[in-house]
N, C-alpha and C positions, 0 to 999 in steps of 0.2 A: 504494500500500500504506500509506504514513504520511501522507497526505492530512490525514485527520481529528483524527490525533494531535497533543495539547498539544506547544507546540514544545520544552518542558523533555526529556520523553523522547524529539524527536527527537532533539536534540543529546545526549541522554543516550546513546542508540543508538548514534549517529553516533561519538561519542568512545571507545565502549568498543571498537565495529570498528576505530578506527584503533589504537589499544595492540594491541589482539590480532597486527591486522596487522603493527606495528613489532616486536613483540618474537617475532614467528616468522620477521621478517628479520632479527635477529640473532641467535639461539640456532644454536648451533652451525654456525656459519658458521668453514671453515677460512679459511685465506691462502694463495691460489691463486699459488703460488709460481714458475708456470711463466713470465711475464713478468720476474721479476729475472734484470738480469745473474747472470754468474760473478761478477763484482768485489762483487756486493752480497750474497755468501755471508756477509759479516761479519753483517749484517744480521738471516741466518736464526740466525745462530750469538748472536746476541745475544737472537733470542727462546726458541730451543727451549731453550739448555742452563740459561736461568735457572729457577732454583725461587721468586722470587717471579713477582707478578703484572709486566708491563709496562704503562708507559702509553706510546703511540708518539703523536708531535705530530707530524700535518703542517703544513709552514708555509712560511714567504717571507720575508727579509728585507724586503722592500718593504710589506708587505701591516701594516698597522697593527694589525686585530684580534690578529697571532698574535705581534707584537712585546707586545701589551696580556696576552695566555697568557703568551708567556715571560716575563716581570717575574712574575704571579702565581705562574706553578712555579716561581721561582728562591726568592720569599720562602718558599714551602712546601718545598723540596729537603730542606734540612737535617732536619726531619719525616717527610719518604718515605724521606729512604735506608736506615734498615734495611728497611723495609716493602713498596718499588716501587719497580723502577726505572726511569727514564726515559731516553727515546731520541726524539732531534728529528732530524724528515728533513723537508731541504729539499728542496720538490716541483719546482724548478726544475733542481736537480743529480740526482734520482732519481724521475724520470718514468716510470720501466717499475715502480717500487717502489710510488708512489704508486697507478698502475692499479692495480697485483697487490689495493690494497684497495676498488677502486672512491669513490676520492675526486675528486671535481667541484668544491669549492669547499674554499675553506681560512679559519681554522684546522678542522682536523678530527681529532678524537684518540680513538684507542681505547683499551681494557683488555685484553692478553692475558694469558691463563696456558695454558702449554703447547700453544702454537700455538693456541689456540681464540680467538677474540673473544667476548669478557666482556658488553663493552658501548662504545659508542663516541658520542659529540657531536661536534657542528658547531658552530662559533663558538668565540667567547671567553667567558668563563668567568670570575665575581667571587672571587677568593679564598677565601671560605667555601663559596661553590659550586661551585668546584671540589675543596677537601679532600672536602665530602659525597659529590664524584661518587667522588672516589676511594677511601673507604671504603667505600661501600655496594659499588663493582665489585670489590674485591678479598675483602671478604668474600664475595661470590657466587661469586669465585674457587676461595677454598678450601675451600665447600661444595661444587662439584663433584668427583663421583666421578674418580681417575684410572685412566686405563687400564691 
């Protein structure tokens, strides 16, 4: 079918199917809560009852990248706390938690607001680029309709 086609609009193609694709896997995706313990009830209670956005970091003490996130969210914290708050779970101590969101590799970190998933990345994250992630996800936040 794209045989013929200049390779500029294959790729042009090509890239607009994957955005399409990525962003209909995360719209409106819940947190399939049915794998957290009972003991991990803090957990729900820390997402649903907040009125801001959440950002949830999975990570490792081991793992270099998500040591390189935490230093970045620690120097932004002061910034976010009236705005987002932040909750780090070690994927080592809450294994059934991390499933419940389908994380495979770490750092990995999302945006909720009221139990929904905002928007979420993989990796580590430069300071500036992570304040922008976090601005743009929570203003997308709270332009969604609530129930």
């Amino acid at each position: 079918m794209f045989d013929n086609a200049p390779k500029p609009l294959l790729f042009l193609v090509i890239g607009f199917a994957v955005v399409v694709l990525y962003q209909a896997s995360t719209q409106e995706r819940q947190i399939d809560a049915s794998g957290i313990a009972e003991s991990d009830s803090w957990f729900e209670q820390q997402i649903y009852s907040e009125s801001r956005p959440v950002l949830v970091k999975f990570g490792a003490e081991w793992c270099g990248p998500c040591r390189s996130l935490d230093t970045n969210l620690e120097e932004i914290e002061p910034w976010l706390q009236d705005h987002v708050k932040v909750v780090r779970v070690d994927v080592d101590q809450q294994r059934a938690l991390a499933g419940s969101f389908g994380v495979t590799s770490i750092p990995h970190s999302f945006i909720l607001y009221r139990g929904k998933i905002v928007s979420e990345r993989k990796g580590s994250m430069a300071t500036a680029s992570l304040k922008t992630w976090i601005v743009q996800s929570a203003e997308t936040a709270y332009r969604t309709p609530t129930p």
